[in-house]
Structure formats: structure tokens, C-alpha cells
GUFIDO-629504 format. One record per residue (C-alpha): z, x, y. Coordinates in nm, 3 decimals, padded with zeros to 5 digits. Each point is the difference from the previous one (the first is absolute). Example, Ala and Ser with C-alpha at 12.3 -4.5 7.8 and 13.67 -1.06 7.14 Angstrom:
<sites>
up, east, north
00.780, 01.230, -00.450
-00.066, 00.137, 00.344
</sites>
This chain:
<sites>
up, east, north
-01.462, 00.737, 03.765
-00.045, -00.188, -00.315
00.042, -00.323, -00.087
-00.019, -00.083, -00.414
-00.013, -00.374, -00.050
00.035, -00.041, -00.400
00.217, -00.096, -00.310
00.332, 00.176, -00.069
00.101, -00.003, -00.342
00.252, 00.105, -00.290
-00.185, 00.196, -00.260
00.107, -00.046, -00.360
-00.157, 00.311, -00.210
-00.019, 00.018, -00.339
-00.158, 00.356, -00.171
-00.191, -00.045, -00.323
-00.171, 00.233, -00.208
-00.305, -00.170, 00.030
-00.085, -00.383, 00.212
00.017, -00.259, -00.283
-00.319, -00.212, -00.124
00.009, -00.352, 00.075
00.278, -00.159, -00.203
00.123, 00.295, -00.099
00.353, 00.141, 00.036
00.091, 00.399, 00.027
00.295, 00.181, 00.006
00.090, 00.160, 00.382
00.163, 00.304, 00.048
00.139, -00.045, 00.346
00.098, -00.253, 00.289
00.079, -00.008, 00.339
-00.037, -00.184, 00.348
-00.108, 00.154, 00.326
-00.177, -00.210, 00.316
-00.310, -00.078, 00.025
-00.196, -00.233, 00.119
-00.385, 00.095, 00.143
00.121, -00.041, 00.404
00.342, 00.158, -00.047
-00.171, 00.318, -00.186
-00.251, 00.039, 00.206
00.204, -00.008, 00.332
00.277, 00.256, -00.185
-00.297, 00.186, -00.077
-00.149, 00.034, 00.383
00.414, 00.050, 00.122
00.007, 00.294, -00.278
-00.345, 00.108, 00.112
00.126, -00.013, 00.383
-00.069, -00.278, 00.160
00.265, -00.221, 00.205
-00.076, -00.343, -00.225
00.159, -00.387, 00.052
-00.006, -00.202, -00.347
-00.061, -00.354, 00.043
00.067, -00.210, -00.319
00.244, -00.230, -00.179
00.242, 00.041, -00.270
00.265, -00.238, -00.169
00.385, -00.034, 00.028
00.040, 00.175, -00.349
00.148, 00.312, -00.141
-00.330, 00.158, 00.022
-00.044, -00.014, 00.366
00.161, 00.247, 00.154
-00.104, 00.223, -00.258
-00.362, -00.062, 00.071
00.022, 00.120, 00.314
00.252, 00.301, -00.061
-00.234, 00.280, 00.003
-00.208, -00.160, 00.310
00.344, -00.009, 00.185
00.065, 00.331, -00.092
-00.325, 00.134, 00.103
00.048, -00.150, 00.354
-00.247, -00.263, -00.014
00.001, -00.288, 00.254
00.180, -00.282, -00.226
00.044, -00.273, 00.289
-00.283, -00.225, -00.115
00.080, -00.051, -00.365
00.130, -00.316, -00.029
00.237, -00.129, -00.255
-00.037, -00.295, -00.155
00.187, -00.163, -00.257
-00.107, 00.000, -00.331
-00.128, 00.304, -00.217
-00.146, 00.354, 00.112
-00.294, 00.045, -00.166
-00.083, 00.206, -00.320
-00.192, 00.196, -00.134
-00.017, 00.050, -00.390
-00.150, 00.359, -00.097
-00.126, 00.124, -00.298
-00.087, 00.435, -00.021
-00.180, 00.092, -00.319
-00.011, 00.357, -00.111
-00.275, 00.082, 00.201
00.124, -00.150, 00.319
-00.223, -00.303, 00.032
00.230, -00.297, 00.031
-00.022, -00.371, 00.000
00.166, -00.274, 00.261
00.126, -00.306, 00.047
00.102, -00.088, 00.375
00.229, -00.351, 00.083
-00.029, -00.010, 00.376
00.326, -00.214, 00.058
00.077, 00.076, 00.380
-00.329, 00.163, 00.014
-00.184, -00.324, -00.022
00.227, -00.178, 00.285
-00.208, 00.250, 00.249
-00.177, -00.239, 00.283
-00.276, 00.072, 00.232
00.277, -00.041, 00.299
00.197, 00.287, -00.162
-00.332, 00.233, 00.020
-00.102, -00.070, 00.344
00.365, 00.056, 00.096
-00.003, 00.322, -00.166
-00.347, 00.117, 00.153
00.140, -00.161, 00.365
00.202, 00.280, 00.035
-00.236, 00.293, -00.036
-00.146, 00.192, 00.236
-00.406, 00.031, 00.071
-00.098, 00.333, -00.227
00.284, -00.070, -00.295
-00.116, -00.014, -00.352
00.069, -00.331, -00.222
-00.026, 00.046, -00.389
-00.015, -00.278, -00.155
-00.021, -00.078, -00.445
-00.063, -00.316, -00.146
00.313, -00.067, -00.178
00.106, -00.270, 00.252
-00.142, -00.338, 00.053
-00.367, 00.032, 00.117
00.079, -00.209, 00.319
00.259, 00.294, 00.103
-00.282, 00.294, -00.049
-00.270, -00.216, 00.175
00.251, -00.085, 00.332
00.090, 00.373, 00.005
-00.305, 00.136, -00.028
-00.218, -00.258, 00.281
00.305, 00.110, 00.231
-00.010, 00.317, -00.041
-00.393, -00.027, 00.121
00.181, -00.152, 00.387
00.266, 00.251, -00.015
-00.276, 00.283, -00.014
00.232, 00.129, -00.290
-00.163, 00.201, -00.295
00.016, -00.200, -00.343
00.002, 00.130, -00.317
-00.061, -00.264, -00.303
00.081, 00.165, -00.387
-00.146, -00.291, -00.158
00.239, 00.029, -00.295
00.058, -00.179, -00.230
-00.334, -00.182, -00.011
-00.046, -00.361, 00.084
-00.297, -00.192, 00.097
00.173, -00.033, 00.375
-00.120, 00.366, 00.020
-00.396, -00.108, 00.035
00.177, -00.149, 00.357
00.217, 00.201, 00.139
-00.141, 00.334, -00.112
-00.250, -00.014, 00.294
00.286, -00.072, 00.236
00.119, 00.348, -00.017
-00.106, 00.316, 00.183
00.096, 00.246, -00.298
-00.039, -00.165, -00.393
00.166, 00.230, -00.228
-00.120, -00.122, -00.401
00.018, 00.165, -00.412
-00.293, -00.015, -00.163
00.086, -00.330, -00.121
00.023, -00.153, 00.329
-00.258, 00.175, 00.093
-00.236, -00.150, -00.257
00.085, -00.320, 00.140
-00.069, 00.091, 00.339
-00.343, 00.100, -00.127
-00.070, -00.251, -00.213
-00.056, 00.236, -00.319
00.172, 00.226, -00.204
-00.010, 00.358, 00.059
-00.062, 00.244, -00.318
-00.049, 00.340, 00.243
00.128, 00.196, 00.289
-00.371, -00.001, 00.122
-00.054, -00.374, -00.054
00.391, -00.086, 00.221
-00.185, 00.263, 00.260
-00.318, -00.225, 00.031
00.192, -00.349, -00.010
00.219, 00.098, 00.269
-00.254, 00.152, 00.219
-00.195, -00.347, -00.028
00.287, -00.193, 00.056
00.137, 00.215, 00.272
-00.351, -00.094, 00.169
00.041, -00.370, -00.041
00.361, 00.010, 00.134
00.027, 00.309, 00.243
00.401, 00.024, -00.101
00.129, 00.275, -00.143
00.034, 00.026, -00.390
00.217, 00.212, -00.224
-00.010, -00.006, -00.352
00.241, 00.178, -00.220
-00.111, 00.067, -00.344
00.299, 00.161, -00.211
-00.144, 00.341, -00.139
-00.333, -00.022, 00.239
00.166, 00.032, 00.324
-00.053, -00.221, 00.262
-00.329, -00.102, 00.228
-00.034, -00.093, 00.317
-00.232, -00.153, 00.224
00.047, -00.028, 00.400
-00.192, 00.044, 00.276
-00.360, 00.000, -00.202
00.182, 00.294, -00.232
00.105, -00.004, -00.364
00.221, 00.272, -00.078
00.170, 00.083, -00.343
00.337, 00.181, -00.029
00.075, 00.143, -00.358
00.304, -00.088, -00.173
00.300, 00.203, -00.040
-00.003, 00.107, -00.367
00.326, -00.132, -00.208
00.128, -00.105, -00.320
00.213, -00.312, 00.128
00.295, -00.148, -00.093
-00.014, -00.326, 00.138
-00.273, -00.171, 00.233
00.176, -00.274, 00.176
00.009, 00.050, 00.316
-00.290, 00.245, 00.070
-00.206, -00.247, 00.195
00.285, -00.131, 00.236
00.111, 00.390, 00.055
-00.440, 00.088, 00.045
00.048, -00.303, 00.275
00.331, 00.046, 00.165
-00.099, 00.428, 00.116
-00.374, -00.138, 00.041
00.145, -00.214, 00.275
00.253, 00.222, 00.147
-00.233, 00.299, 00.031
-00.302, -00.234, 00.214
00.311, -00.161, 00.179
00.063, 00.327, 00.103
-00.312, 00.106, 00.131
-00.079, 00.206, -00.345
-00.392, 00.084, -00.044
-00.113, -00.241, -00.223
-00.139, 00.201, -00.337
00.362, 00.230, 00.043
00.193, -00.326, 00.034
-00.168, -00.151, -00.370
00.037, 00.376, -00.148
00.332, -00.032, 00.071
00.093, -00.368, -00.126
-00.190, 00.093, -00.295
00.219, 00.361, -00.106
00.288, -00.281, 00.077
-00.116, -00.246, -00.255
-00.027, 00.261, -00.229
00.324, 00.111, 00.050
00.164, -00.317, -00.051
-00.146, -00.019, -00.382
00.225, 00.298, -00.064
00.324, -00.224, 00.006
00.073, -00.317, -00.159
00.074, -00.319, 00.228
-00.196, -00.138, 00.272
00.254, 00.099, 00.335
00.187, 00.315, -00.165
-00.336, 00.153, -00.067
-00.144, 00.007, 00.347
-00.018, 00.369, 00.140
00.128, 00.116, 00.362
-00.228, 00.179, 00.183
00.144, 00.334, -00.052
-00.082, -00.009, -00.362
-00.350, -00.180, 00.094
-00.066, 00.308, 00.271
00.102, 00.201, -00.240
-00.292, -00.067, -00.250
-00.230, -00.002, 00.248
</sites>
């Protein structure tokens, strides 16, 4: 079982030729709205993946709601500890250049009314040997509760320390299983990383100071690991894609499922990456994320 404790969100996409400059303005060629939100992708992706998953999160007493959770209902997932709040849902405001790189803007609204109390509710009811994922796009004092109950519970924890904030430098060693992009990753580290060779070195030196296991994803390089004394390095699925958003939450969400379920642990990454890379071949952040047919499939 999975528990995902994490933001829920309405995405608002706009598709550009190209991101703007700084005070610039460009022309868009499309528009839409899908969920989002780092915790609700990430537990659709580890329902799509396999997994048996309850949400726990917040969202307002707006027209956006319900949709925010629509595909995560329709999946299955475990929507009794989302609680709504009055006030807004939050938002997420997208821009996807012509290359698929995009740009974001995220308003927590009901996201931000998360508590410690509604964490260590959430974690009370899992079992010993369940897997908590955890992102850090609720308040830090929700993450931090979570994750030092998770440690009595003898539950797994998994902490995506995205998006960056300096509350990462505490509650990154709180977690069993850090999953990082090579820009969190330089922070982790201390430096920034030019090479595949020089992530390979950091992370072997910091998976020495820390003894927790590291993953790294880095886009077009694949994605390293480090657990158990071992760095491994899984190659990328090669694509032309469409729209990134959403990679890292889908990478996360199978990664989870697959050591939830027992999964050997360089199979379970392989895996959650060919997913990421999957879900840059369709545009959104939710719609995007592959079932596992189509992920089996490319493996």
C-alpha cells in the first residue's frame, strides 16, 4: 500500500512556440487545463503503475475541486483523506515552449492549509512495510511530521525534494529513499554538476556521508543511483518530447509502486525511468502519465 501525502492542483497550460524572455510577451498556440499538482500526479502515477494508493491532501470549495481529483477518482485511488477546505484549489500556471521545457508558477491555496496533525493522521493509518512518498509542495511542517512518523511506523518514505526550498537541507535526511534532478541534486551536494562522471562521484561521496539511498534523474543522461554501497546508472529512453511536465512525478509515482511491490531495485528505476519518458510524449501533467501496459510494453 501507498500512501502519497502532497499538493493537488488545477493546471492551467499555455503552449508557446518558444518560453518568453523576461518581460517579454509571445503569442501561444494552445490552452488547456488538466490536474496536477506534484502529490496528486505522483499517486495517479503509482495507481496507473499498479499500486493500491490513498491521497492525503487538501483542496478548496471551488469549481476546480472536483476536477482536480477526477482522474485520481477514476483511477481508484483512496480519496478519503483529502480534505476540503473552503477557499481556492490550488493552481498551477504552465508554460510549454516548442521544445517542451516549460516554466511554472504554483499558488498553493488549500495546499498551504496542510498541518502536521493532518500528516501524522495520514501516516497513522498505514501499515509497518507501506511506502510514503512525500514532495515538498506543502508546508515544510507537513513533510517533516510525515516523514519522523513514518520512521515509528517502520513505513518506507520516499522524499522528491521538489520544488527546492532551503527546508530540504532538513528534512532530506529524514527520508529512507531521496529522489532529486540535477538541480536539486547540486544542492544536495553543495556544487554544480557539469558531467555524468562528476553526479557519479558526488553521489557516491554523499551516499557515504548519509548511507540513504539517492536517485538522481538527469533528463537525456538517465538516471543514477546509489544504495547499499552501489551506484548504478540506467540509460534514458531515447525521445523527441512533446511536453516535460510531469516526467519527474510519473519517474516517482512507478519508482514507488514497483519497490512497494517487492520489485528488484535497478528493474524498479529502469522501469520509472521508460515511464518518465513516456510521459514527455503527451502534453499535460496527469493525461500524459502511461499505464503499465504501454510502460511493459517498451520494456
Amino acid at each position: 500500500m501507498i500512501t502519497v501525502i502532497g499538493s493537488v492542483n488545477m493546471d492551467l497550460i499555455a503552449t508557446t512556440p518558444r518560453l518568453p524572455e523576461p518581460g517579454e510577451t509571445v503569442t501561444g498556440t494552445d490552452f488547456a487545463t488538466a490536474p496536477g499538482g506534484k502529490g496528486a500526479n505522483q499517486a495517479l502515477a503509482a495507481q496507473r503503475a499498479g499500486a493500491a494508493v490513498q491521497m492525503a491532501g487538501a483542496v478548496g470549495d471551488d469549481a476546480f475541486a472536483a476536477e482536480a481529483l477526477a482522474l485520481l477518482d477514476e483511477a481508484g485511488a483512496d480519496l478519503g483523506a483529502v480534505r476540503h477546505l473552503s477557499g481556492p484549489t490550488g493552481t498551477a500556471l504552465i508554460l510549454v515552449g516548442g521544445d517542451g521545457e516549460n516554466m511554472i508558477a504554483v499558488i498553493p491555496a488549500a495546499n498551504g492549509k496542510m498541518t502536521a496533525e493532518d500528516a501524522e493522521r495520514a501516516v497513522a493509518s498505514m501499515a509497518a512495510g507501506d511506502t510514503l512518498l512525500l514532495q515538498m509542495e506543502i508546508p515544510e511542517d507537513a513533510v517533516g511530521a510525515a516523514l519522523t512518523a513514518a520512521r515509528g511506523k517502520r513505513v518506507t518514505s520516499v522524499l522528491n525534494i521538489a520544488p527546492l526550498s532551503d527546508a530540504v537541507d532538513r528534512l532530506a535526511p529524514l527520508a529512507d529513499i531521496v529522489i532529486a534532478n540535477e538541480t536539486e541534486f547540486a544542492r544536495l551536494c553543495g556544487r554544480q554538476i557539469a558531467t555524468l562522471a562528476e553526479a557519479r562521484t558526488e553521489l557516491a561521496a554523499l551516499h557515504g556521508q548519509t548511507g540513504q539511498c539517492l536517485i538522481v534523474t538527469l533528463g537525456g543522461d538517465g538516471v543514477l543511483a546509489a544504495r547499499d554501497g552501489e551506484i548504478t546508472h540506467t540509460a534514458a529512453l531515447p525521445i523527441t518530447p512533446v511536453d516535460t511536465v510531469g516526467a519527474g512525478d510519473t519517474f516517482c509515482g512507478y519508482l514507488a509502486q514497483g519497490l512497494d511491490a517487492g520489485m528488484e531495485f535497478t528493474a524498479a528505476v529502469r522501469r520509472a525511468a521508460v515511464a518518465g519518458a513516456l510521459a514527455c510524449l503527451k502534453p499535460g501533467a496527469q493525461p500524459s502519465i502511461p499505464l503499465s501496459a504501454e510502460v511493459d510494453d517498451r520494456l
